[in-house]
PyMOL commands that place a pseudoatom at each C-alpha (Angstrom):
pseudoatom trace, name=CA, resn=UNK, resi=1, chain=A, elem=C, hetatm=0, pos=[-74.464, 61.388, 81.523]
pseudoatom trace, name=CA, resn=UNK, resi=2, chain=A, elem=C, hetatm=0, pos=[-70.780, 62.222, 81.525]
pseudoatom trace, name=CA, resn=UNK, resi=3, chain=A, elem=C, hetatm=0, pos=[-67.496, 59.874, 81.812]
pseudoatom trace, name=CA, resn=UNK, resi=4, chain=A, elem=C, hetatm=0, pos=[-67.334, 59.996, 85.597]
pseudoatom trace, name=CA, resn=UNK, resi=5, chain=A, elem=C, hetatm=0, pos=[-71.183, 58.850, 86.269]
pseudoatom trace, name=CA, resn=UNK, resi=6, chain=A, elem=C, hetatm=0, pos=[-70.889, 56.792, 84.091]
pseudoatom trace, name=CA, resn=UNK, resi=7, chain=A, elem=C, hetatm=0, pos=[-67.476, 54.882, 85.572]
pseudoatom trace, name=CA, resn=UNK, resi=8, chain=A, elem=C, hetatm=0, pos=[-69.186, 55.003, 89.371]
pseudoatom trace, name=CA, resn=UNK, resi=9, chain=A, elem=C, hetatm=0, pos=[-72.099, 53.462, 87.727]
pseudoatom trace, name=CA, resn=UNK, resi=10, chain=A, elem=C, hetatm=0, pos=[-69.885, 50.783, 86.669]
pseudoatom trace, name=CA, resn=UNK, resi=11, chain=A, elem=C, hetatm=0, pos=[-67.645, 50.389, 89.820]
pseudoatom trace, name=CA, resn=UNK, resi=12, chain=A, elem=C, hetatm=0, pos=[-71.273, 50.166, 91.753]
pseudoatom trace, name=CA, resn=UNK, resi=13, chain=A, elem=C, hetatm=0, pos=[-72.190, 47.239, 89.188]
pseudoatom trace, name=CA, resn=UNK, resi=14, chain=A, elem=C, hetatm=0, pos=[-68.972, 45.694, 89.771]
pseudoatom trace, name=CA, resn=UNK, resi=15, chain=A, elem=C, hetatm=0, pos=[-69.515, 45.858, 94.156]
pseudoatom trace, name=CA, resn=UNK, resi=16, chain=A, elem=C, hetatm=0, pos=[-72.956, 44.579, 93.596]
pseudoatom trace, name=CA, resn=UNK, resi=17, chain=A, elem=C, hetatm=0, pos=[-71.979, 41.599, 91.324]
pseudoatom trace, name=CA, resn=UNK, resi=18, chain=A, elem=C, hetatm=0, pos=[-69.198, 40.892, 94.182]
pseudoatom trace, name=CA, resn=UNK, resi=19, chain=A, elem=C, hetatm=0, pos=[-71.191, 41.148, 97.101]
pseudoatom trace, name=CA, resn=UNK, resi=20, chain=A, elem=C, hetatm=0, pos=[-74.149, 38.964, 95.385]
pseudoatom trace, name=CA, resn=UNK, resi=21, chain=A, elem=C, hetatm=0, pos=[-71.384, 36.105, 94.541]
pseudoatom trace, name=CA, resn=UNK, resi=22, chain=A, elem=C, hetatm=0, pos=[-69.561, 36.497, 98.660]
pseudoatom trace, name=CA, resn=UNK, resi=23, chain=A, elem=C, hetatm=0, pos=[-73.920, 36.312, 99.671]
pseudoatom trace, name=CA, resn=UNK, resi=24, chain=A, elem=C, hetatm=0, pos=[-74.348, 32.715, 96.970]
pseudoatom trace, name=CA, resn=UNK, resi=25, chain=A, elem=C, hetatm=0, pos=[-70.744, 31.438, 97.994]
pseudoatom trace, name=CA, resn=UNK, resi=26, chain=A, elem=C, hetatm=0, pos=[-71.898, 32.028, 101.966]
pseudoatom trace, name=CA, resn=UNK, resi=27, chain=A, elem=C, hetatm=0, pos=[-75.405, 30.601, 101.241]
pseudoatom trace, name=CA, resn=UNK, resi=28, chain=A, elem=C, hetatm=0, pos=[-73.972, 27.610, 99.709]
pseudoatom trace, name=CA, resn=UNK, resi=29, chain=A, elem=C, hetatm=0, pos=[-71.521, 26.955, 102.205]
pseudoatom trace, name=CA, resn=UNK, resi=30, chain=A, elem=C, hetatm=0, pos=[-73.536, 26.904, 105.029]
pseudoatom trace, name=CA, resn=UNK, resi=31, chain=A, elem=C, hetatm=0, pos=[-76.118, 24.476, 102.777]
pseudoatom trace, name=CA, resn=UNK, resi=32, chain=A, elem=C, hetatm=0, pos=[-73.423, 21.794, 102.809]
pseudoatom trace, name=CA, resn=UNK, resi=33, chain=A, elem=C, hetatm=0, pos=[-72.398, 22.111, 105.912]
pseudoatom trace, name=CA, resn=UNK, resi=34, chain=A, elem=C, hetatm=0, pos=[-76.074, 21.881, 107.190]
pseudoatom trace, name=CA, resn=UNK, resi=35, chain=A, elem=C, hetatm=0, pos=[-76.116, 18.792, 105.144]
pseudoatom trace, name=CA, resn=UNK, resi=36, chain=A, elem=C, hetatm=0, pos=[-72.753, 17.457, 106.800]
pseudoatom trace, name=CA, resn=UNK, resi=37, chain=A, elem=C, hetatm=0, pos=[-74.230, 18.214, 110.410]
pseudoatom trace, name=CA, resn=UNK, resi=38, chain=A, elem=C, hetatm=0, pos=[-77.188, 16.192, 109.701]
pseudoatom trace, name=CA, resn=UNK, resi=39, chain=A, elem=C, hetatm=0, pos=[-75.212, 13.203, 108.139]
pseudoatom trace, name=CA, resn=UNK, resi=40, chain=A, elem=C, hetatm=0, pos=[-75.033, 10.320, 110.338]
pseudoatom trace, name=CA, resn=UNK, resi=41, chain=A, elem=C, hetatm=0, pos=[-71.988, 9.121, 107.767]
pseudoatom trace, name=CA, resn=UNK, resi=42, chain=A, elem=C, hetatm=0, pos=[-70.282, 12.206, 109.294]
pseudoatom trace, name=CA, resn=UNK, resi=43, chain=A, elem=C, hetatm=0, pos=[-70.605, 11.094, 113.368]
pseudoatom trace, name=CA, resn=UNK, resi=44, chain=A, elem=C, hetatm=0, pos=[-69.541, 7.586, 112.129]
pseudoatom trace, name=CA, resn=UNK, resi=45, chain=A, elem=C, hetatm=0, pos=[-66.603, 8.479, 110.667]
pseudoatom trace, name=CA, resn=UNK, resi=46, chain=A, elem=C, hetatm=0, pos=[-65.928, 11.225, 113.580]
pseudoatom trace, name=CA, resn=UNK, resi=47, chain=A, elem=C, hetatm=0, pos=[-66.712, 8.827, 116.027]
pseudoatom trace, name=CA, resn=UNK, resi=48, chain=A, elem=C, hetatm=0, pos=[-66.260, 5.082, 115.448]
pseudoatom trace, name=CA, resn=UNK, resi=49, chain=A, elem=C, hetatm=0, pos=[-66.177, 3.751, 118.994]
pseudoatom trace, name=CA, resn=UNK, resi=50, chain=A, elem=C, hetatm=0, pos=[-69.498, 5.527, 119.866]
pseudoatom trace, name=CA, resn=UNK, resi=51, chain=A, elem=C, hetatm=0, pos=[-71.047, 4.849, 116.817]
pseudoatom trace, name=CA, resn=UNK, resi=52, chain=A, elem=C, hetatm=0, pos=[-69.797, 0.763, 117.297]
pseudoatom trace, name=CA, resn=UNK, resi=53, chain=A, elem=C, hetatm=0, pos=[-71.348, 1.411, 120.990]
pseudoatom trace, name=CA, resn=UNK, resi=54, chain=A, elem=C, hetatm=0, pos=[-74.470, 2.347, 119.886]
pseudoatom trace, name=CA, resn=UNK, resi=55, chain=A, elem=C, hetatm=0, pos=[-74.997, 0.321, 117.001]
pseudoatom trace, name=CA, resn=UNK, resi=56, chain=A, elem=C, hetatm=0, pos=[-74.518, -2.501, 119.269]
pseudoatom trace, name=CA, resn=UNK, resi=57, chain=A, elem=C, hetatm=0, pos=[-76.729, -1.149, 122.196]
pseudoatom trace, name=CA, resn=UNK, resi=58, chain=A, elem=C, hetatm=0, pos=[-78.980, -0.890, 119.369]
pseudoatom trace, name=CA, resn=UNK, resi=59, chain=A, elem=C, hetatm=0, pos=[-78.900, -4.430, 118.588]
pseudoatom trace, name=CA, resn=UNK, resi=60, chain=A, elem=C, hetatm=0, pos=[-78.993, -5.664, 122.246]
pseudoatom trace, name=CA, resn=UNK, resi=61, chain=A, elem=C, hetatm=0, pos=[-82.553, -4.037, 122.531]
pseudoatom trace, name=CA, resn=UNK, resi=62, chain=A, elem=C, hetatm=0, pos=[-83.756, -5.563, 119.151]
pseudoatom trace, name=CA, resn=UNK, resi=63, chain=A, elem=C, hetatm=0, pos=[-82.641, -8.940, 120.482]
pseudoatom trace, name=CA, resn=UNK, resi=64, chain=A, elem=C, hetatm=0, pos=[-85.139, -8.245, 123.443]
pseudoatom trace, name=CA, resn=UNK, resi=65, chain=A, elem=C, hetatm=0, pos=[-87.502, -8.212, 120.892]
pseudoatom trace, name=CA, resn=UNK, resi=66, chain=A, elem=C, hetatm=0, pos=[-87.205, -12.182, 119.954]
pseudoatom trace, name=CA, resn=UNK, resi=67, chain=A, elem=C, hetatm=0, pos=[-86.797, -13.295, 123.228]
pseudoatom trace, name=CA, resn=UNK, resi=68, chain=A, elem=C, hetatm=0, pos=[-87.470, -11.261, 126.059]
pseudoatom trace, name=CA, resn=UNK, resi=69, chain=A, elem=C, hetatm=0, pos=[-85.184, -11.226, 128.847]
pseudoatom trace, name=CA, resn=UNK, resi=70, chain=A, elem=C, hetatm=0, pos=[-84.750, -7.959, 131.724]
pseudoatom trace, name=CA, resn=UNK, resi=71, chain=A, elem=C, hetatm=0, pos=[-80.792, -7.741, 131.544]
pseudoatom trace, name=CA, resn=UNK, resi=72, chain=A, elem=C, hetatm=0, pos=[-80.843, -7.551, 128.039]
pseudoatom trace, name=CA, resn=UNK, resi=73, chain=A, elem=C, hetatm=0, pos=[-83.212, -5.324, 127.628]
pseudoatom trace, name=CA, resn=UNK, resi=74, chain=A, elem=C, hetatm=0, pos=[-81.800, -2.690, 130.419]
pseudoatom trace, name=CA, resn=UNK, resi=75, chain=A, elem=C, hetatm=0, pos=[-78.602, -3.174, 129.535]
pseudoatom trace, name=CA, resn=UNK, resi=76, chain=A, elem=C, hetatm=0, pos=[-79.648, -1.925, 125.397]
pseudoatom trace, name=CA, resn=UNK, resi=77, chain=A, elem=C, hetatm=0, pos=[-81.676, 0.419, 126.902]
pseudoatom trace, name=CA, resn=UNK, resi=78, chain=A, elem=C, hetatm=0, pos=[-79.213, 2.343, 128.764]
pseudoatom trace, name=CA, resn=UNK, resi=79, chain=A, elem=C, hetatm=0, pos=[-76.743, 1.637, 126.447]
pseudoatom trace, name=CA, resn=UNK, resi=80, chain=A, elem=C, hetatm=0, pos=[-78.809, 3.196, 123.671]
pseudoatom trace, name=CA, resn=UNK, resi=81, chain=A, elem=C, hetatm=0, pos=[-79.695, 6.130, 126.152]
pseudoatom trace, name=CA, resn=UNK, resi=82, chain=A, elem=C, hetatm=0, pos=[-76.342, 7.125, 126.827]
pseudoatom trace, name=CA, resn=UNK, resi=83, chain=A, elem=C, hetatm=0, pos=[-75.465, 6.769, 122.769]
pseudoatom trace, name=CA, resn=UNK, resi=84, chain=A, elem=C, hetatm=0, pos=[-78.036, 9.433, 122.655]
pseudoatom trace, name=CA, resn=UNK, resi=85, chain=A, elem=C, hetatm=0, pos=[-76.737, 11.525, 125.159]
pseudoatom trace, name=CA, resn=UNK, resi=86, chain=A, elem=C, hetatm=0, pos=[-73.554, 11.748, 123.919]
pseudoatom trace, name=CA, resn=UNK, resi=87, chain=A, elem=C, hetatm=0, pos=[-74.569, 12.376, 119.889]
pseudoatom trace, name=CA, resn=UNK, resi=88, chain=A, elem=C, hetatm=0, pos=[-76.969, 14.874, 121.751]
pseudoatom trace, name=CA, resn=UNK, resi=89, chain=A, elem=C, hetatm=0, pos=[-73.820, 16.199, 123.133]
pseudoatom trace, name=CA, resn=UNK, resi=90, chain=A, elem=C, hetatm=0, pos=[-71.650, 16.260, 119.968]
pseudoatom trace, name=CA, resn=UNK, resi=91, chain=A, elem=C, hetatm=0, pos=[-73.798, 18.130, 117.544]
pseudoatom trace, name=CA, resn=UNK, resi=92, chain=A, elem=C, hetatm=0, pos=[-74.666, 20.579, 120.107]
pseudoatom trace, name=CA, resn=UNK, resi=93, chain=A, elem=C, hetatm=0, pos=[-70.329, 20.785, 120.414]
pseudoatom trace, name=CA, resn=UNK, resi=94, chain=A, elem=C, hetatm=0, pos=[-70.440, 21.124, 116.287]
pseudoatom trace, name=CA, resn=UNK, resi=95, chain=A, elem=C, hetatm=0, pos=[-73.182, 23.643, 116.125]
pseudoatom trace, name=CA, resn=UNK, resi=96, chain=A, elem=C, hetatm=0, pos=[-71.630, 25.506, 118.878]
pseudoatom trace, name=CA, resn=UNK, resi=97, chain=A, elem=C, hetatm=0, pos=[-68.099, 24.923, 116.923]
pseudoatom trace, name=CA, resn=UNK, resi=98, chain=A, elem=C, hetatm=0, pos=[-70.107, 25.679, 113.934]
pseudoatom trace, name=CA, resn=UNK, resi=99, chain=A, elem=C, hetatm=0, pos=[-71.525, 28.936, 114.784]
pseudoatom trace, name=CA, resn=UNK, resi=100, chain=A, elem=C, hetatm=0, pos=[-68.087, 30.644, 116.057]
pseudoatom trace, name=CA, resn=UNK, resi=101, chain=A, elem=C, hetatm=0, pos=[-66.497, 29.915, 112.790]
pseudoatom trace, name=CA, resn=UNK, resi=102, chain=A, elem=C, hetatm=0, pos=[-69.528, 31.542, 111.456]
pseudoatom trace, name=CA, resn=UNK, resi=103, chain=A, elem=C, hetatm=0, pos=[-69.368, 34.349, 113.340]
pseudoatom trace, name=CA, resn=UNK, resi=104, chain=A, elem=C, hetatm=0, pos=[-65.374, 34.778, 112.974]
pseudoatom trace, name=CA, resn=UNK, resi=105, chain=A, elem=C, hetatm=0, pos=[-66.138, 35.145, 108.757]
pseudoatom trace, name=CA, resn=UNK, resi=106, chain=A, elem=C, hetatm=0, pos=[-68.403, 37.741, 109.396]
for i in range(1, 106): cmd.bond("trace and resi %d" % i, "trace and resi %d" % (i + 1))
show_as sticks, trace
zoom trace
């Protein structure tokens, strides 16, 4: 091989190495923020009042448990249902939020 193969062999080494470190880099990003959208730490600290809300919707119903009484009960239950709703709501929002910076990188 002469000179010049053997410097595009080299610059195609270097591209390679680069591309496989943007692909890892990428990969790892998307990793952590996987495991941030699946963190219930991150909603809490995102969202204190809702996460308040439904922690204490949350305990209305297990008070039911003890000592059964209907307006307890339904009001837990809804408030737990709407607590749902909305966290249903907000990761949808940060997928959606997630995807379009995603897609803007590319």
């Amino acid at each position: 091989m002469n000179d010049h193969n053997l410097l595009q062999k080299r610059e195609l080494r270097l591209k390679i190495g680069r591309a496989r470190r943007r692909i890892d880099a990428r990969i790892r990003a998307t990793g952590a923020e996987g495991r941030k959208l699946a963190s219930w730490r991150t909603y809490v600290a995102r969202y204190p009042g809702s996460a308040v809300l439904a922690a204490f919707g949350l305990g209305v119903s297990g008070a039911t448990v003890f000592s059964p009484r209907g307006i307890l009960k339904s009001f837990g239950a809804a408030l737990m249902r709407g607590s749902a709703d909305r966290a249903m709501n907000l990761v949808w929002q940060e997928l959606k939020r997630w995807g379009k910076a995603a897609g803007d990188r590319s």
